[in-house]
N, C-alpha and C positions, 0 to 999 in steps of 0.2 A: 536319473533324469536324462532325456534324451527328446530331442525335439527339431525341428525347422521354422525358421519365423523367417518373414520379409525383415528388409534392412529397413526402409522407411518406418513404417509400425513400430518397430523398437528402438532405433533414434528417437524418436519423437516422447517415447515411452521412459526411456531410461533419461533426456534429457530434461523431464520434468521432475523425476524422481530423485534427480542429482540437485536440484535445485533445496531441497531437505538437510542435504549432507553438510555437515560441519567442517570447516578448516582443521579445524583442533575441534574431534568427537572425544565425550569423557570417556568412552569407552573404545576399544579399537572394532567392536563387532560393528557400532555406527560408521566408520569410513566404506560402509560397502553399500549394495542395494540388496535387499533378499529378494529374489525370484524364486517363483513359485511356480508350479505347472501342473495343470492337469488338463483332461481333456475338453474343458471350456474355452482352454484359452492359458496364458501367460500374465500373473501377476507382482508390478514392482513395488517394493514397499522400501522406505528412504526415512531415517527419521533425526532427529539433533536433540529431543527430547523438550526442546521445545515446540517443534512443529513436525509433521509427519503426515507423507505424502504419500498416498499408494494409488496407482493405474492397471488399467486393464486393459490388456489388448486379448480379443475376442477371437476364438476360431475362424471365425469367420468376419468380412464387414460387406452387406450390404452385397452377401449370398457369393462372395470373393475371399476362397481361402486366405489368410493370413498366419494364422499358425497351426501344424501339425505337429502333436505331441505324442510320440510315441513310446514315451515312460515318464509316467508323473514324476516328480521329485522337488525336492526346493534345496538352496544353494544359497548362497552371501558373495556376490563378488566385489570387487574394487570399486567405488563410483569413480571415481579420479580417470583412470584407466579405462571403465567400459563409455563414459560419456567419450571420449576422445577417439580410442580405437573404432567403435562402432561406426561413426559416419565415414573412416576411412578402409573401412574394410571393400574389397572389389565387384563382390556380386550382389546381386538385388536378395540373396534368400543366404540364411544364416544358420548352420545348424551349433546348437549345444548337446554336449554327448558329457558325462562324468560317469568318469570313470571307476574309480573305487576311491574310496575314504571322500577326499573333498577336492580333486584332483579334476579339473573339467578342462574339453578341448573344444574349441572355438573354431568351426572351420567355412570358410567362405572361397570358394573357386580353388586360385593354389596357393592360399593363404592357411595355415595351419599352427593355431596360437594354444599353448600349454598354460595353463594357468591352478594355481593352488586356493581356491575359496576358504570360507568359512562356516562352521556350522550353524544353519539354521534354525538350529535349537535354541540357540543362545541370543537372537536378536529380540528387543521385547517385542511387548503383545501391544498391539494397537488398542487405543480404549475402545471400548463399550456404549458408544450415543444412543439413546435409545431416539426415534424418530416421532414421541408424542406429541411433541411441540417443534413444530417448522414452518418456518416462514420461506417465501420465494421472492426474489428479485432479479432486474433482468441485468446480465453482467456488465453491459455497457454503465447504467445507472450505479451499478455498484461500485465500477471504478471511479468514475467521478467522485462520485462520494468520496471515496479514499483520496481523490487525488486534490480534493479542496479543504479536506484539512490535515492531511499528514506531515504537511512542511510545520503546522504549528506545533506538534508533540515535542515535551522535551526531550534531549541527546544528553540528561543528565541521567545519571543511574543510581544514584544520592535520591531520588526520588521516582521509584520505579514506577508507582503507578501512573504517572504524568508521561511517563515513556509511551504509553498506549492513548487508542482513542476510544474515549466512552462510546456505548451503543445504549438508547434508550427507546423502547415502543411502546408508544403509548395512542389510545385513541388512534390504531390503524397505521399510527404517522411515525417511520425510525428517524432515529435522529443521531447523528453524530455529532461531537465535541472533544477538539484537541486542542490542549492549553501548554505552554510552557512555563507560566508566571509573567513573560514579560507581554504576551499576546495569547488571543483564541479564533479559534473558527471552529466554527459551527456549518451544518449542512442540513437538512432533513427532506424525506419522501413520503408520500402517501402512497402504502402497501397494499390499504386495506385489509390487513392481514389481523388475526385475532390475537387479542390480548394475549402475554405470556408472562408470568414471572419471569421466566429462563431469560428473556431478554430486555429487564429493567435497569441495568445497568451496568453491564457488562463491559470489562475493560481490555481491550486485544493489542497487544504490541504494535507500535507503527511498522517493527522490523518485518514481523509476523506478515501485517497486511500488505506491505508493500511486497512481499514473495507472490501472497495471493495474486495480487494486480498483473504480475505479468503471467501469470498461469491464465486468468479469465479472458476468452477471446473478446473482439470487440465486436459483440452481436446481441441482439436482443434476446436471445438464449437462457432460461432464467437459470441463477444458482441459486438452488436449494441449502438452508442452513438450518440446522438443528443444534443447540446447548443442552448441556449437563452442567452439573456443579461446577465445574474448573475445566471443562473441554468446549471446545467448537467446533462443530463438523461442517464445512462447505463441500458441496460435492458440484464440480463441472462435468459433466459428460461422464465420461470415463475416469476422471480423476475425483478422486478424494481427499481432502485438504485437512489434518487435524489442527488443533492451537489448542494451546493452554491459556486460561484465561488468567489477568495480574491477577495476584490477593492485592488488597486495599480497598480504599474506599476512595472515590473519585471526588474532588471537591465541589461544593455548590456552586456554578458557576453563572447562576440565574440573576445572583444578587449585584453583577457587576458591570451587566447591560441599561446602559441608558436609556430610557423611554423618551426623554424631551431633551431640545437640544439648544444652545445660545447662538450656534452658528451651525446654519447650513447649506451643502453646495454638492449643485449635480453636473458633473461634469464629464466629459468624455472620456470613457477609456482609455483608450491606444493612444489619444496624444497627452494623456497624465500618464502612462505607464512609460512612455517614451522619453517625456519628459524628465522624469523622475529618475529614470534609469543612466542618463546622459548626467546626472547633478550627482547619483552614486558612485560612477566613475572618479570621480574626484572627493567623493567623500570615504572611497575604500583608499585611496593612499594615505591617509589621514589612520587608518584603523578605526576610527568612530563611525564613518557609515552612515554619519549625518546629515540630515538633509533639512530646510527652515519652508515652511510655506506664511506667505504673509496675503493677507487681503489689501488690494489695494481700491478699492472701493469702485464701483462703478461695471462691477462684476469680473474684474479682473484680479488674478493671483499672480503671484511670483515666486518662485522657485528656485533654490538658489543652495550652495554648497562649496565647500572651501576649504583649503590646503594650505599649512604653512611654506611648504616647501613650493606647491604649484602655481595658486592660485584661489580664479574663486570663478564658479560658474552662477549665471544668473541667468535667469528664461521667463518672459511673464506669458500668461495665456488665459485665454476668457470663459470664464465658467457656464452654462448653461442657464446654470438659478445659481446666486448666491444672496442668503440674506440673514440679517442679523449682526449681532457684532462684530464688532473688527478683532481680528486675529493674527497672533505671530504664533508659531509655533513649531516643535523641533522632534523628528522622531527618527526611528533607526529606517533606513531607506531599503535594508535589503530585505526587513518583515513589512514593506507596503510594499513591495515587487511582489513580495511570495503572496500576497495575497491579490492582487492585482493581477497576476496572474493568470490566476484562477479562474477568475471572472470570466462567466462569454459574453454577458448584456452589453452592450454600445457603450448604455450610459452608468456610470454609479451614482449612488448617495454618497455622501460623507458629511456627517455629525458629529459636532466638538463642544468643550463644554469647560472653554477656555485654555491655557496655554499646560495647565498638570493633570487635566481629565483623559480620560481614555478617550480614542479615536475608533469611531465607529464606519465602516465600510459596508456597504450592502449595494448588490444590483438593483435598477432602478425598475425592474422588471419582473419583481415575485420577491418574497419575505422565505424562500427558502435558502437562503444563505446569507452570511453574518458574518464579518472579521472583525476584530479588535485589537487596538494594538496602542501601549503604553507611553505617552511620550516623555521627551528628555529635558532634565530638567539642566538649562544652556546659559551664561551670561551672554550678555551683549547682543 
């Protein structure tokens, strides 16, 4: 293999490809990136076995050499070492030359790096997606989506499939759902997109998608995804994204959404997220996290959280609509931040359905999103 790339181009290339690589790979041929070359262009391929990430940088971009290959070959080097060195290397164009067995030299102006690879024989084989079944979305849309309900996935591993977030399309419309047991959120989009078994319920590691998020630019640019049995293929641009999909079965979580509600209240965002967040200060030295909201009638709430050691904070503030029963009630403050969040509407809903029902959270602005969150069962 022997070749010239720009430095830009392959920073950018190897620093997505490194993003695959494992701390501790089960194998030692996974600590590297396999490069590939031939006269199209230079390919990285990165994998941890559970996700795997392969780019392409093009002979050319946009009729501007970028890579000249003047002997195909493919190679395994270090990711550790090539993400790091590459962006410090001195000139703008980078040649790779290897030289016999597995033995390559890296040289940039009067920089001249020896390096020992591995063989590319030995790295696996990327799966096989076939593209019968593919849906498009645009990548900005798609982050959101991840990014409003990936805080609810469990970080238990006692229960793997809970680790991920369901993906269901149905009737044109995806829908995502992440539950831990104690909370869920839900999200959904209309794709338009046609029907697909591949994508009835499909469950993708939070760890997984949260890699994806920061690979997808923030543009209306769509990424293309296609499933097989146990794979997912998202392809950004140049990049290629694999996942393995959990085995299990994801639980019904349809049966534990409230339709009608004994107390309801629309109230502002930012000054309940404010508020709320000012009352968890004081309920994180505590370790419980606790926070109480009470109706005090006349469309006013109160908010309020407490420390043996500190104190007790209290704040009242005037709901928008409040109507129905009167309510005390008690829940973890730092799963109504994470979902609260989330949120971009003004205003939210919030539905209760007494002091040991679940709490339901939605903008007040569209039915495509949905929190829920458990509460605590408190004396006094």
């Amino acid at each position: 293999m022997k070749l010239t790339i720009r430095k830009n181009e392959l920073n950018e290339a190897v620093q997505q490809a490194a993003k695959a690589v494992s701390s501790r790979p089960a194998i030692p041929i996974l600590s590297g990136i396999k490069f590939d070359a031939d006269h199209q262009g230079l390919t990285l391929t990165s994998s941890d076995t559970e996700i795997s990430i392969q780019t392409f940088v093009p002979a050319e971009i946009d009729g501007t050499p970028v890579v000249r290959v003047e002997r195909p070959g493919s190679i395994v080097l270090p990711a550790r070492f090539m993400a790091e060195i590459v962006k410090k290397l001195p000139e703008d164009d980078i040649e790779f030359e290897q030289q016999g067995g597995f033995q390559v030299t890296i040289r940039s102006g009067a920089t001249d790096i020896q390096m020992i690879g591995l063989d590319a024989e030995e790295f696996p084989v990327l799966p096989d997606i076939g593209r019968q079944q593919v849906i498009h979305i645009p990548g900005e849309l798609l982050k959101n989506m991840i990014r409003q309900t990936i805080f609810a996935a469990s970080t238990n591993e006692q229960t793997p499939i809970l680790t991920g977030i369901q993906w269901q399309l149905q009737g044109g419309e995806l829908k995502f759902t992440a539950t831990d047991r104690h909370r869920l959120s839900t999200c959904s989009a209309d794709l338009g997109a046609p029907e697909s078994d591949k994508f009835a319920g499909i469950v993708i590691s939070a760890r997984t998608l949260n890699e994806l998020s920061r690979i997808i630019p923030d543009s209306e640019e769509p990424v293309e995804i296609a499933a097989a049995d146990n794979q997912v293929l998202f392809r950004i641009g140049r990049v290629l994204f694999f996942s393995r999909v959990l085995d299990g079965v994801y639980p019904d979580t349809s049966r534990i959404i409230p339709q009608e509600f004994k107390t309801e209240m629309e109230i502002d965002t930012r000054q309940l997220t404010e508020a709320i967040d000012r009352a968890y200060l004081m309920s994180r030295e505590e370790k419980t996290n606790i926070v109480r909201i009470v109706t005090l009638g006349s469309g006013d709430i109160e908010i309020s959280s407490s420390s043996t050691e500190l104190g007790r904070v209290t704040e009242q503030m005037r709901a928008v609509r409040l109507e129905g029963d009167e309510l005390r009630i008690a829940f973890n403050s730092k799963y109504m931040l994470d979902a609260l969040r989330v949120i971009d509407s003004d205003k939210i809903f919030i539905g209760f359905n007494g002091s040991m029902s679940p709490i339901v959270i939605r903008p007040t602005d569209g039915d495509r999103q949905l929190h829920i969150i458990l509460p605590y069962r408190t004396t006094g």
